[in-house]
PDB file of N, CA, C and O in Angstrom:
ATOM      1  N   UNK A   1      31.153  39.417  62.883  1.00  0.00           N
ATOM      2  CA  UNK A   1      30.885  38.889  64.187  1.00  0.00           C
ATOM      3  C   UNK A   1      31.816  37.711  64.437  1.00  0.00           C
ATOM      4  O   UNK A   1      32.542  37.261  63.551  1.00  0.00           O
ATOM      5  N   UNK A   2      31.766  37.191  65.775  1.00  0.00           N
ATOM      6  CA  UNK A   2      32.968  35.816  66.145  1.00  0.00           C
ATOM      7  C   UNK A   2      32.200  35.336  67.406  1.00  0.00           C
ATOM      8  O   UNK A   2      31.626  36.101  68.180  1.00  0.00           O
ATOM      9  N   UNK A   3      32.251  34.043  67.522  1.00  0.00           N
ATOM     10  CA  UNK A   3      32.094  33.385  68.004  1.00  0.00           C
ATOM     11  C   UNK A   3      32.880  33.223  69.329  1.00  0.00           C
ATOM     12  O   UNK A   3      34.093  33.433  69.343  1.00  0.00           O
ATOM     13  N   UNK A   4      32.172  32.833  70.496  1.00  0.00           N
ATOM     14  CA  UNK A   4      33.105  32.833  72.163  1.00  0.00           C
ATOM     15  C   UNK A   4      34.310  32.075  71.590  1.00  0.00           C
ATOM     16  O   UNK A   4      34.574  31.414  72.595  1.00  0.00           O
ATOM     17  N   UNK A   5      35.272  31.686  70.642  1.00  0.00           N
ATOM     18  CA  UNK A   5      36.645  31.321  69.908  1.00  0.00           C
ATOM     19  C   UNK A   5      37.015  31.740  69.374  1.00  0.00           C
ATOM     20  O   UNK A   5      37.993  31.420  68.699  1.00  0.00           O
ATOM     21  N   UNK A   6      36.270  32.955  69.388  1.00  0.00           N
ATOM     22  CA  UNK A   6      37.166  34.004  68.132  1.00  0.00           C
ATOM     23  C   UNK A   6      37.278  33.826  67.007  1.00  0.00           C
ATOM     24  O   UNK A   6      38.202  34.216  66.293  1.00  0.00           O
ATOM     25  N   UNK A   7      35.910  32.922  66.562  1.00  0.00           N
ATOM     26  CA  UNK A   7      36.304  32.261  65.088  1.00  0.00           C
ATOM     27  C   UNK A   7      35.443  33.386  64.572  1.00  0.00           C
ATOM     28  O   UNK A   7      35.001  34.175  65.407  1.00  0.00           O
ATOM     29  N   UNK A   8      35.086  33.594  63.017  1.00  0.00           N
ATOM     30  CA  UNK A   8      34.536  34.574  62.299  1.00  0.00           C
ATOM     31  C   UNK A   8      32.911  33.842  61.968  1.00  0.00           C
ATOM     32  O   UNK A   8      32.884  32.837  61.258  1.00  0.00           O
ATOM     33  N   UNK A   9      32.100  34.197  62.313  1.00  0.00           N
ATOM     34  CA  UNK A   9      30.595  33.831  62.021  1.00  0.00           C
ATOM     35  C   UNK A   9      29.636  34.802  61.212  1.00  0.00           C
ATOM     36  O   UNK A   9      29.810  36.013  61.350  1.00  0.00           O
ATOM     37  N   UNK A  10      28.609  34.324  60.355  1.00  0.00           N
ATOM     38  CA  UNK A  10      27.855  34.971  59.713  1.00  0.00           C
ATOM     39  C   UNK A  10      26.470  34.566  60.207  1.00  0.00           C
ATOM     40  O   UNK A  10      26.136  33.436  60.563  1.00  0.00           O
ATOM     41  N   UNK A  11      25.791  35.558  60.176  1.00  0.00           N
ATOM     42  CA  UNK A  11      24.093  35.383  60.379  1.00  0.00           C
ATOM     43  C   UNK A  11      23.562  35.899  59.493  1.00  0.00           C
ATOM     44  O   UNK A  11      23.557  37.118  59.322  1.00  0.00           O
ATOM     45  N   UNK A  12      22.946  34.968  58.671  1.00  0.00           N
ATOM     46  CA  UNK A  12      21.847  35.194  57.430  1.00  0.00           C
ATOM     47  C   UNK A  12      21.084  35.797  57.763  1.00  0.00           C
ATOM     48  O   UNK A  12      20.386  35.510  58.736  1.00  0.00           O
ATOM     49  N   UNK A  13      20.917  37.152  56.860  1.00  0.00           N
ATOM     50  CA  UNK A  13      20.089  38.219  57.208  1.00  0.00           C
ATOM     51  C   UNK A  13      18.578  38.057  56.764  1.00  0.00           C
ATOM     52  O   UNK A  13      17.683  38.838  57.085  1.00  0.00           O
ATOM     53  N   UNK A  14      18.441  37.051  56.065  1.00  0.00           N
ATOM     54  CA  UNK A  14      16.999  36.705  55.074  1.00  0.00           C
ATOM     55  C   UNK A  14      17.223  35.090  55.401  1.00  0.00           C
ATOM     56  O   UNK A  14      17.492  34.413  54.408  1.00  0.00           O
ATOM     57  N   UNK A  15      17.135  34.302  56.834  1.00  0.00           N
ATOM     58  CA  UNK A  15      16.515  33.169  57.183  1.00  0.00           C
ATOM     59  C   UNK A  15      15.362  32.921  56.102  1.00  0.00           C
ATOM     60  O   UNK A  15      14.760  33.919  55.707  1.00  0.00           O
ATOM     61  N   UNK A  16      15.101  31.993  55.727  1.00  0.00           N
ATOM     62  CA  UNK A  16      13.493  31.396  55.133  1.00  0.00           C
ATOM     63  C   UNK A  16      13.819  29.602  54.854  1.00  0.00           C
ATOM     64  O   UNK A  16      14.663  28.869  54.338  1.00  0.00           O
ATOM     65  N   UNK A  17      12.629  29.545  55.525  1.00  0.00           N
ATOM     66  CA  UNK A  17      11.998  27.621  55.966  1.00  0.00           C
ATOM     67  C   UNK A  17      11.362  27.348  53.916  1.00  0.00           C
ATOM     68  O   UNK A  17      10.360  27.609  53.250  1.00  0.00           O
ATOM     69  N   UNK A  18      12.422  26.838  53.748  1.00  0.00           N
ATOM     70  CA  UNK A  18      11.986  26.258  52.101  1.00  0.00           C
ATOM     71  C   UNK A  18      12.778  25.555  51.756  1.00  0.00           C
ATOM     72  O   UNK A  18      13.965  25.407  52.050  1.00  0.00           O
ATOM     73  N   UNK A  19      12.004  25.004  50.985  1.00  0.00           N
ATOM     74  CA  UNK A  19      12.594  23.837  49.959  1.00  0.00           C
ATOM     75  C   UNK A  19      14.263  24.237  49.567  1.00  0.00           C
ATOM     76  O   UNK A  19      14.574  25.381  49.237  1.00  0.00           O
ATOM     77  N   UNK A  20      15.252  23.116  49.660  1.00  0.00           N
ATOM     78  CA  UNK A  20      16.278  23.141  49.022  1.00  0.00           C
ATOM     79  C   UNK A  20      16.776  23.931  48.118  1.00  0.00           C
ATOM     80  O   UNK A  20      17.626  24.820  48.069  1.00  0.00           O
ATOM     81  N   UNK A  21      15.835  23.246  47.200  1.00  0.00           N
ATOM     82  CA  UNK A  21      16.072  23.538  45.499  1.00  0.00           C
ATOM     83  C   UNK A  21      15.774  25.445  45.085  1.00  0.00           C
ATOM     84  O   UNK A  21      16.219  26.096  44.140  1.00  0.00           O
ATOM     85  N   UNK A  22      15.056  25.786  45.989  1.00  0.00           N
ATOM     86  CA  UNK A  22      15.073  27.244  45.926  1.00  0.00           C
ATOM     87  C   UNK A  22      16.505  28.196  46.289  1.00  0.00           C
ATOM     88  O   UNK A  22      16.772  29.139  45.544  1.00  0.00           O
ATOM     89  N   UNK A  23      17.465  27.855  47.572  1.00  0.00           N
ATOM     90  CA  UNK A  23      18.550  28.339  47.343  1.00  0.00           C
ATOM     91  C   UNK A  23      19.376  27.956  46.711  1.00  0.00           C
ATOM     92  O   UNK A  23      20.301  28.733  46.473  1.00  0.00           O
ATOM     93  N   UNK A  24      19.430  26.040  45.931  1.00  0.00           N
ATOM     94  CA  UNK A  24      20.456  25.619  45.077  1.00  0.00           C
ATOM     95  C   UNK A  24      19.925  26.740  43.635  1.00  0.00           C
ATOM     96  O   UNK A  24      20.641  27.110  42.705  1.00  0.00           O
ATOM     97  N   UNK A  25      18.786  26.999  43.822  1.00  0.00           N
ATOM     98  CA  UNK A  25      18.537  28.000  42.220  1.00  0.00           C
ATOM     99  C   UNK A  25      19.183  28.918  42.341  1.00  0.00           C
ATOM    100  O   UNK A  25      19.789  29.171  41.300  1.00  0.00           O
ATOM    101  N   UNK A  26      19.473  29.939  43.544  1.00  0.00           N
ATOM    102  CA  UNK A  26      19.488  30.948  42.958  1.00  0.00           C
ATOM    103  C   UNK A  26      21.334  31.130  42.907  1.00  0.00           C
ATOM    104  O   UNK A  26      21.946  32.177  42.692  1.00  0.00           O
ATOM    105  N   UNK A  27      21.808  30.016  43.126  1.00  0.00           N
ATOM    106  CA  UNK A  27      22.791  29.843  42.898  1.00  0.00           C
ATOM    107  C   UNK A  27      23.606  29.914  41.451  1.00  0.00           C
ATOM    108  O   UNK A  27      24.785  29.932  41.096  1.00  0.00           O
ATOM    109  N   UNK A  28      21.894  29.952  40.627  1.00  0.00           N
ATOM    110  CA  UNK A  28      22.662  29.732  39.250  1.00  0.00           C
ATOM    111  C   UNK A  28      22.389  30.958  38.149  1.00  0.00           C
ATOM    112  O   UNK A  28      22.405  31.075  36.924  1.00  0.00           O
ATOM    113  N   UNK A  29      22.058  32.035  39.637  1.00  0.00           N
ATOM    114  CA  UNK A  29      21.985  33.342  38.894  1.00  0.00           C
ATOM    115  C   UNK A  29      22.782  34.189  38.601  1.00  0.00           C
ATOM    116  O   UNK A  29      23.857  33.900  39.126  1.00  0.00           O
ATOM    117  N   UNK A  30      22.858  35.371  37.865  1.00  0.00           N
ATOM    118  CA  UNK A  30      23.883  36.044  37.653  1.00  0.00           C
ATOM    119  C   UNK A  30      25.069  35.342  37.556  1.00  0.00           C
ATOM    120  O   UNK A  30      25.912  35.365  38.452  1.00  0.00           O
ATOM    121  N   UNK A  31      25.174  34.798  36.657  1.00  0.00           N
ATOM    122  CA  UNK A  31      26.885  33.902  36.711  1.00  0.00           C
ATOM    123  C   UNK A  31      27.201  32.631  37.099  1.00  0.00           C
ATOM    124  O   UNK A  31      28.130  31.944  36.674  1.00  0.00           O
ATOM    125  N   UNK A  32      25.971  32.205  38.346  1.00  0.00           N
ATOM    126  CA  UNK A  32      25.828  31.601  38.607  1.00  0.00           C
ATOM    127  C   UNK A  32      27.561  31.241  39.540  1.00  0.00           C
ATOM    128  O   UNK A  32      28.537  31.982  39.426  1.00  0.00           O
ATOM    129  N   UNK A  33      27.532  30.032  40.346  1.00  0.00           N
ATOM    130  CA  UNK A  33      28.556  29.423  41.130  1.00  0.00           C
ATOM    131  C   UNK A  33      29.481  28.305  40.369  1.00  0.00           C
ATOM    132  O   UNK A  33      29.154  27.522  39.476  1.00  0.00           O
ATOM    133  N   UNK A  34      30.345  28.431  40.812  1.00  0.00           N
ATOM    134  CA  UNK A  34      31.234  27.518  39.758  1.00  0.00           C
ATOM    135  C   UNK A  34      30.783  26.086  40.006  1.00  0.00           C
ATOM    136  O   UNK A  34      30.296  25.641  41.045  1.00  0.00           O
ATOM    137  N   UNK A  35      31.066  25.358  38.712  1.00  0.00           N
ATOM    138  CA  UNK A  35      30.593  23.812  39.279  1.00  0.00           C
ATOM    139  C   UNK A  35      30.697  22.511  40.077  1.00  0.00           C
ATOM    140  O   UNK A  35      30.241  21.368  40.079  1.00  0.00           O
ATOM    141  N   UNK A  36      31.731  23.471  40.905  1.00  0.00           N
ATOM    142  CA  UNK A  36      32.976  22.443  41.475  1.00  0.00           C
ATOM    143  C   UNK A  36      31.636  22.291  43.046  1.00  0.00           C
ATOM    144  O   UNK A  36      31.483  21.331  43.802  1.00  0.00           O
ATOM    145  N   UNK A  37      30.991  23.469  43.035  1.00  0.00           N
ATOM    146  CA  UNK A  37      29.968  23.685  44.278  1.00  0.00           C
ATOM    147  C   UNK A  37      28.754  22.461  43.948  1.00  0.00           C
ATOM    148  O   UNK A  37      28.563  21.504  44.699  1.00  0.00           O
ATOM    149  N   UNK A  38      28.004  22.709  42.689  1.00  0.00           N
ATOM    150  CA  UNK A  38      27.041  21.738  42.287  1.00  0.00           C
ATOM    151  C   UNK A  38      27.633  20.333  42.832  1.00  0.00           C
ATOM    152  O   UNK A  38      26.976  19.562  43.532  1.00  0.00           O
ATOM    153  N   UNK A  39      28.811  20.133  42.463  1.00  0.00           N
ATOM    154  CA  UNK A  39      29.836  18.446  42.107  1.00  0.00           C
ATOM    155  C   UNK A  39      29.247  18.148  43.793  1.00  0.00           C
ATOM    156  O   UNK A  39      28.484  17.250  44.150  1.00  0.00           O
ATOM    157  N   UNK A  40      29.748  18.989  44.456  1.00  0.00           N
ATOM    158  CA  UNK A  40      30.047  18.808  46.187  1.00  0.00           C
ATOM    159  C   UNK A  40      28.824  18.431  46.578  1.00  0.00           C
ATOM    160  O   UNK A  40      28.547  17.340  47.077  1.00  0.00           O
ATOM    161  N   UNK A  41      28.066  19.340  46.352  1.00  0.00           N
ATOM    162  CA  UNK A  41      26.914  19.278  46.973  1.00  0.00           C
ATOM    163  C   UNK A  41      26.303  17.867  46.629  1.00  0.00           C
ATOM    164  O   UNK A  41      25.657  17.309  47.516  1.00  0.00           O
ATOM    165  N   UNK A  42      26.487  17.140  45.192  1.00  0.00           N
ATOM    166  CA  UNK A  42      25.450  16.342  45.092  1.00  0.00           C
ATOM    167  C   UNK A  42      26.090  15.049  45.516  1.00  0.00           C
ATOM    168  O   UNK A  42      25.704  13.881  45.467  1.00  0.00           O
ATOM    169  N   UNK A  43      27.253  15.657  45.974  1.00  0.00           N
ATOM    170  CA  UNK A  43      28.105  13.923  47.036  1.00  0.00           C
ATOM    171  C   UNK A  43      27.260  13.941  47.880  1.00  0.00           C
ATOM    172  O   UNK A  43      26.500  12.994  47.676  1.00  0.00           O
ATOM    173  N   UNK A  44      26.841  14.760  49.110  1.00  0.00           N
ATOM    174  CA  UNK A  44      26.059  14.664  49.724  1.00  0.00           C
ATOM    175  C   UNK A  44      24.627  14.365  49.734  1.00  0.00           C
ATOM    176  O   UNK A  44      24.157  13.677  50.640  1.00  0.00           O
ATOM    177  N   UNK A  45      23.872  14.848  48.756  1.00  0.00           N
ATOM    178  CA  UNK A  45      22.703  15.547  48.267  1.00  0.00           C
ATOM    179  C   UNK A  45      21.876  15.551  46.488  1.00  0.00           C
ATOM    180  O   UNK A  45      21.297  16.406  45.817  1.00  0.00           O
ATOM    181  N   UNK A  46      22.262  14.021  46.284  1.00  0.00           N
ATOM    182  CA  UNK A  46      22.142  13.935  44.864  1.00  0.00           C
ATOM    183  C   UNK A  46      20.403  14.946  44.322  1.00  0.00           C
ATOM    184  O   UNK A  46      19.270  14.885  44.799  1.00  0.00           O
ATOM    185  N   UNK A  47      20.950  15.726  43.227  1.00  0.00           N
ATOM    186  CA  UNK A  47      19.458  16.659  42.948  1.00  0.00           C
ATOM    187  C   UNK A  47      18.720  15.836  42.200  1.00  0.00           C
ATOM    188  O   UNK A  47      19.197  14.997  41.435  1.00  0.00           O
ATOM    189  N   UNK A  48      17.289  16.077  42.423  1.00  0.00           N
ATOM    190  CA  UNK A  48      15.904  14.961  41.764  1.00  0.00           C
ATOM    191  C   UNK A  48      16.287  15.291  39.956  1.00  0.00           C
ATOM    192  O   UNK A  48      16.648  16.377  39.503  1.00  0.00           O
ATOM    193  N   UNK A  49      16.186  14.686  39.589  1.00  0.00           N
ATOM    194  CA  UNK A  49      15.534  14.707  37.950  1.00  0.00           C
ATOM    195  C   UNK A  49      14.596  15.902  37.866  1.00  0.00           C
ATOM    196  O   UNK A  49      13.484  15.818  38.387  1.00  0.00           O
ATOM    197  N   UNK A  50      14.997  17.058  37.213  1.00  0.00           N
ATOM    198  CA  UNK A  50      13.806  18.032  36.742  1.00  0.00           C
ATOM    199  C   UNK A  50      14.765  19.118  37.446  1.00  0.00           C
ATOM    200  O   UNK A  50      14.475  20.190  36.915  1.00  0.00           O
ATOM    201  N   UNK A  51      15.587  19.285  38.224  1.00  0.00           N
ATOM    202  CA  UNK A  51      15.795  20.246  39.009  1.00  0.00           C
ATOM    203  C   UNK A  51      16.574  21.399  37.963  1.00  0.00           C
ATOM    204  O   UNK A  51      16.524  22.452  38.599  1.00  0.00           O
ATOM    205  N   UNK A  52      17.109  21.601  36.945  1.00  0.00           N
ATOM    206  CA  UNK A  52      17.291  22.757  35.942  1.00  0.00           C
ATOM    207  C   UNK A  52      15.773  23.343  35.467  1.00  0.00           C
ATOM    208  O   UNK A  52      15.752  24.573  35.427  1.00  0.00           O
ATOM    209  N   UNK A  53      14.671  22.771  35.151  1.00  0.00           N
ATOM    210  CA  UNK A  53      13.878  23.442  34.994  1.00  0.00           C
ATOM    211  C   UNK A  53      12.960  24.257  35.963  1.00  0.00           C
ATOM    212  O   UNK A  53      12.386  25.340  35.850  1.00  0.00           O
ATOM    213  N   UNK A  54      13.064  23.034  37.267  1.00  0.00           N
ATOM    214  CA  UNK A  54      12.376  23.848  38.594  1.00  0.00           C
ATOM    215  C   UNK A  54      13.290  25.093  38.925  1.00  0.00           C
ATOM    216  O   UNK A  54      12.731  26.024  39.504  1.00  0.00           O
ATOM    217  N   UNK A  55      14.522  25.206  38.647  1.00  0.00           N
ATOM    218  CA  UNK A  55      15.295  26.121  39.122  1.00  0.00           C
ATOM    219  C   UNK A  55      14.932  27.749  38.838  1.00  0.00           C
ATOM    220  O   UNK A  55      14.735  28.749  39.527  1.00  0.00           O
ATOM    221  N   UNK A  56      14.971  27.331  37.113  1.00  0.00           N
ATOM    222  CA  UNK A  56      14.120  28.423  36.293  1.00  0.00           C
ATOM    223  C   UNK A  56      13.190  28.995  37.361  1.00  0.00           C
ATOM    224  O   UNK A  56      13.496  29.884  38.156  1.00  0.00           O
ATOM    225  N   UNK A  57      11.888  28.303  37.266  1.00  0.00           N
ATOM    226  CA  UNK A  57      10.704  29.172  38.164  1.00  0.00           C
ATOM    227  C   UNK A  57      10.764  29.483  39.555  1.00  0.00           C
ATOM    228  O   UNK A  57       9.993  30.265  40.112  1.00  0.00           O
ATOM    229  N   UNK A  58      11.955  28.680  40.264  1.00  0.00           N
ATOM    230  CA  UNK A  58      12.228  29.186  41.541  1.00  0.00           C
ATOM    231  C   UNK A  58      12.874  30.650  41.343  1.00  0.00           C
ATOM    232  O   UNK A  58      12.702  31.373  42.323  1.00  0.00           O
ATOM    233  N   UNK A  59      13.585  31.234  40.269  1.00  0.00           N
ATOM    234  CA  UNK A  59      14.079  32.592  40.436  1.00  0.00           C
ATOM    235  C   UNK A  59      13.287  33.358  39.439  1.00  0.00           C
ATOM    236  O   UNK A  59      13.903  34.235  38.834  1.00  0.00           O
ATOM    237  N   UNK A  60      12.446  33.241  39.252  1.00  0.00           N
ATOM    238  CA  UNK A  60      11.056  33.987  38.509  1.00  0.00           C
ATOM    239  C   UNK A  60      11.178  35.518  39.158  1.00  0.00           C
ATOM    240  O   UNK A  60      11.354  36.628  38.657  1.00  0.00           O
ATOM    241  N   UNK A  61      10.971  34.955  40.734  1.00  0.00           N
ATOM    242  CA  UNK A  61      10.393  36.070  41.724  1.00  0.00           C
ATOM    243  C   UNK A  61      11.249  36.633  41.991  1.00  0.00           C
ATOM    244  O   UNK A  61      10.899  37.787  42.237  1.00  0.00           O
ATOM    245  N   UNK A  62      12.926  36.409  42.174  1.00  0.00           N
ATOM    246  CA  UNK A  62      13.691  37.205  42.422  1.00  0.00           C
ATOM    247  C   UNK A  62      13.998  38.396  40.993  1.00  0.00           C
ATOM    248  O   UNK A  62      14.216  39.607  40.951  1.00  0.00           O
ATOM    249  N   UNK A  63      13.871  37.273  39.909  1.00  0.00           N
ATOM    250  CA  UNK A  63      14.106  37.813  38.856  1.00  0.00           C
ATOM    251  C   UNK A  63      13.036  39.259  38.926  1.00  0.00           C
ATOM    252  O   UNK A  63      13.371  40.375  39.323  1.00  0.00           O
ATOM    253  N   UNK A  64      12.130  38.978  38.583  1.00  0.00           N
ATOM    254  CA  UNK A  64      10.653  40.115  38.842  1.00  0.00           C
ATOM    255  C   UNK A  64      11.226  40.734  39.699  1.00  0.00           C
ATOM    256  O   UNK A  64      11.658  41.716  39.096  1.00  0.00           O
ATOM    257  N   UNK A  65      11.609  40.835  41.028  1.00  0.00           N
ATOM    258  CA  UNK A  65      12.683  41.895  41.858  1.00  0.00           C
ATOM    259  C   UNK A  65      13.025  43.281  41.387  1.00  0.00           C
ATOM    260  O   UNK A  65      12.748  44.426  41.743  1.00  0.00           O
ATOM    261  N   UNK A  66      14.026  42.484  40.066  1.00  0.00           N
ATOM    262  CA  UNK A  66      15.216  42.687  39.677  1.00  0.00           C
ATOM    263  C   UNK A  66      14.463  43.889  38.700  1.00  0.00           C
ATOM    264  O   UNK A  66      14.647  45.096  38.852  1.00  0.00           O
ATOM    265  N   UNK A  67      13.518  43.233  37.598  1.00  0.00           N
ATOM    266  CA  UNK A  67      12.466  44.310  36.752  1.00  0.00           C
ATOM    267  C   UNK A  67      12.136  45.451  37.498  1.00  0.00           C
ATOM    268  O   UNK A  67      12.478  46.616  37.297  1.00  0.00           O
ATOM    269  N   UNK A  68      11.472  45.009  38.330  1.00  0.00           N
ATOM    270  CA  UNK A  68      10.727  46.459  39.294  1.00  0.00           C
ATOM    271  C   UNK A  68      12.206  47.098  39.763  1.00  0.00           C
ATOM    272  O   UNK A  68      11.953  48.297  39.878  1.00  0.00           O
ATOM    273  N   UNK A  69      13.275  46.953  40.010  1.00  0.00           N
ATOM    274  CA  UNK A  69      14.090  47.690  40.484  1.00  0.00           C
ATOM    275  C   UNK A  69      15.015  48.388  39.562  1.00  0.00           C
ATOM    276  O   UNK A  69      15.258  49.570  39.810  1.00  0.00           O
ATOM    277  N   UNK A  70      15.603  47.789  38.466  1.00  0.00           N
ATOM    278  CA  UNK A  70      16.557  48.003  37.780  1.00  0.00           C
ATOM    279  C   UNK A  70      15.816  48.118  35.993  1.00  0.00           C
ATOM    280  O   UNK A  70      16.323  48.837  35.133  1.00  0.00           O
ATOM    281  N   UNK A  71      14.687  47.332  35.776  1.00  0.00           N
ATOM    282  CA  UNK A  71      14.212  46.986  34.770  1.00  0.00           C
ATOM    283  C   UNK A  71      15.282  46.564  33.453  1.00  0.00           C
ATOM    284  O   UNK A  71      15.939  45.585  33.807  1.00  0.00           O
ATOM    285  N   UNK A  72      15.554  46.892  32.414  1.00  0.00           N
ATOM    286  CA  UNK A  72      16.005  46.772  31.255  1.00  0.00           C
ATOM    287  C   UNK A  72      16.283  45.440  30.930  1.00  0.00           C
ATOM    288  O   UNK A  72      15.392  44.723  30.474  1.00  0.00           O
ATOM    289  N   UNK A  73      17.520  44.995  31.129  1.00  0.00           N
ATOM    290  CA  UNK A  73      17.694  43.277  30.827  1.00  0.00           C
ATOM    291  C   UNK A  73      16.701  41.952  31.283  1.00  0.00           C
ATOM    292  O   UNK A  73      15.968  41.046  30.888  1.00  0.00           O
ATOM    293  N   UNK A  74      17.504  42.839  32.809  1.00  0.00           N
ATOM    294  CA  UNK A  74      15.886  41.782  34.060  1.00  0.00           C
ATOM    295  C   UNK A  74      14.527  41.903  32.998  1.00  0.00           C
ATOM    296  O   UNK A  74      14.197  40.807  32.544  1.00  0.00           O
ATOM    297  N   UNK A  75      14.020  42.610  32.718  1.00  0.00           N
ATOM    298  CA  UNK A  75      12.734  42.341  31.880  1.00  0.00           C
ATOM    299  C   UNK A  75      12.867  41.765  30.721  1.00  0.00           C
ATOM    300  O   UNK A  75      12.042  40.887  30.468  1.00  0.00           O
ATOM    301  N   UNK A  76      13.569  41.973  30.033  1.00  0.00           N
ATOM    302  CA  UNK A  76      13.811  41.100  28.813  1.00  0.00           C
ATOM    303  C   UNK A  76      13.854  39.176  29.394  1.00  0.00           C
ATOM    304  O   UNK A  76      13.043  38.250  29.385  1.00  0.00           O
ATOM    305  N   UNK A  77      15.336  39.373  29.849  1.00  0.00           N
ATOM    306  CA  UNK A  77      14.901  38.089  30.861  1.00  0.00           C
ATOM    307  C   UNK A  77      13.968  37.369  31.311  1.00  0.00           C
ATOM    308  O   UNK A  77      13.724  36.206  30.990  1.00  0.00           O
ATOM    309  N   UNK A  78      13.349  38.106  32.157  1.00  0.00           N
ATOM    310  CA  UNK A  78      11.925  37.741  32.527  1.00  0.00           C
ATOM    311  C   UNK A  78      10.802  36.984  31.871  1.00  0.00           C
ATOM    312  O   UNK A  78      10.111  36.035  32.241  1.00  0.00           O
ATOM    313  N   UNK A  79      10.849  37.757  30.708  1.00  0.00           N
ATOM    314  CA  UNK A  79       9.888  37.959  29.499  1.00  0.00           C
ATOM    315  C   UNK A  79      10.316  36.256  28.817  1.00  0.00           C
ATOM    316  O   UNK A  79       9.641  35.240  28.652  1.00  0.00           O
ATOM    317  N   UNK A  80      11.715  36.589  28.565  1.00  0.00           N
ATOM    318  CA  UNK A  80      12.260  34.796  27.675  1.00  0.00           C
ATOM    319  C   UNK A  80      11.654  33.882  28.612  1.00  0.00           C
ATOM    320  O   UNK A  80      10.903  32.995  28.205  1.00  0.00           O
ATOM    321  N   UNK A  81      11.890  34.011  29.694  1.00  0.00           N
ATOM    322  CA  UNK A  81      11.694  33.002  30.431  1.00  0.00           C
ATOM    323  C   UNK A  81      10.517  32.448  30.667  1.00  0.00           C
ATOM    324  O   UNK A  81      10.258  31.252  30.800  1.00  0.00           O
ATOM    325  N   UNK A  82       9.580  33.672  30.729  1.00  0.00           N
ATOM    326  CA  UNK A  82       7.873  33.367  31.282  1.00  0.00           C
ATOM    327  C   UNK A  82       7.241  32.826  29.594  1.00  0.00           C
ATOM    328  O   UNK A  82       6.248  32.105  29.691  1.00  0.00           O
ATOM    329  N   UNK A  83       7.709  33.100  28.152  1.00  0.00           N
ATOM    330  CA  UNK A  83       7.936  32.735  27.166  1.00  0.00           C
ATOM    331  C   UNK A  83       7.587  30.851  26.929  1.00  0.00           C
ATOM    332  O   UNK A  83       6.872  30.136  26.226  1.00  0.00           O
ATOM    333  N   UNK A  84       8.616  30.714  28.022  1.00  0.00           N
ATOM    334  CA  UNK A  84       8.673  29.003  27.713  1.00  0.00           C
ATOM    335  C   UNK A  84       7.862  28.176  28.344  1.00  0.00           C
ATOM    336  O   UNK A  84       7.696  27.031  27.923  1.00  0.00           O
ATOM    337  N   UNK A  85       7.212  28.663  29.497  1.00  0.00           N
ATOM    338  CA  UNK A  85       5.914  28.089  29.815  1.00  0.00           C
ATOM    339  C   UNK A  85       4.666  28.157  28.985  1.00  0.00           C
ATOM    340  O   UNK A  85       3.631  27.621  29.382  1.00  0.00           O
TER     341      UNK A  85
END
């Protein structure tokens, strides 16, 4: 899509009203984003104390997704993770 300038625009197909720290998580999935993104962001936006572990349980649910769809690793995954609580 473009904008009345002809510039190139995107519309987020999955809008959702939440907390920050839920899309900085899932940022650090699959491979996660390079760190040069984290660096940037926290010029603006320094992250609270705790936010690697909240991150964890913010992608619980995507993770669980991932089980019901694909299962094998995603569940193993899953499993370590729900483990440490």
């Amino acid at each position: 899509m473009i904008d009345s300038a002809g510039e190139p625009v995107l519309i987020d197909p999955a809008v959702a009203a939440s907390h920050p720290e839920t899309d900085l998580a899932m940022t650090r999935m699959f491979g996660g984003f390079p760190p040069e993104f984290t660096r940037a962001y926290e010029e603006i936006r320094p992250l609270p104390p705790g936010f690697p572990r909240r991150a964890e349980l913010y992608n619980l649910y995507p993770l669980l997704v991932h089980v019901n769809l694909f299962g094998g690793s995603y569940a193993h995954s899953a499993a370590a993770l729900l483990k440490t609580y």
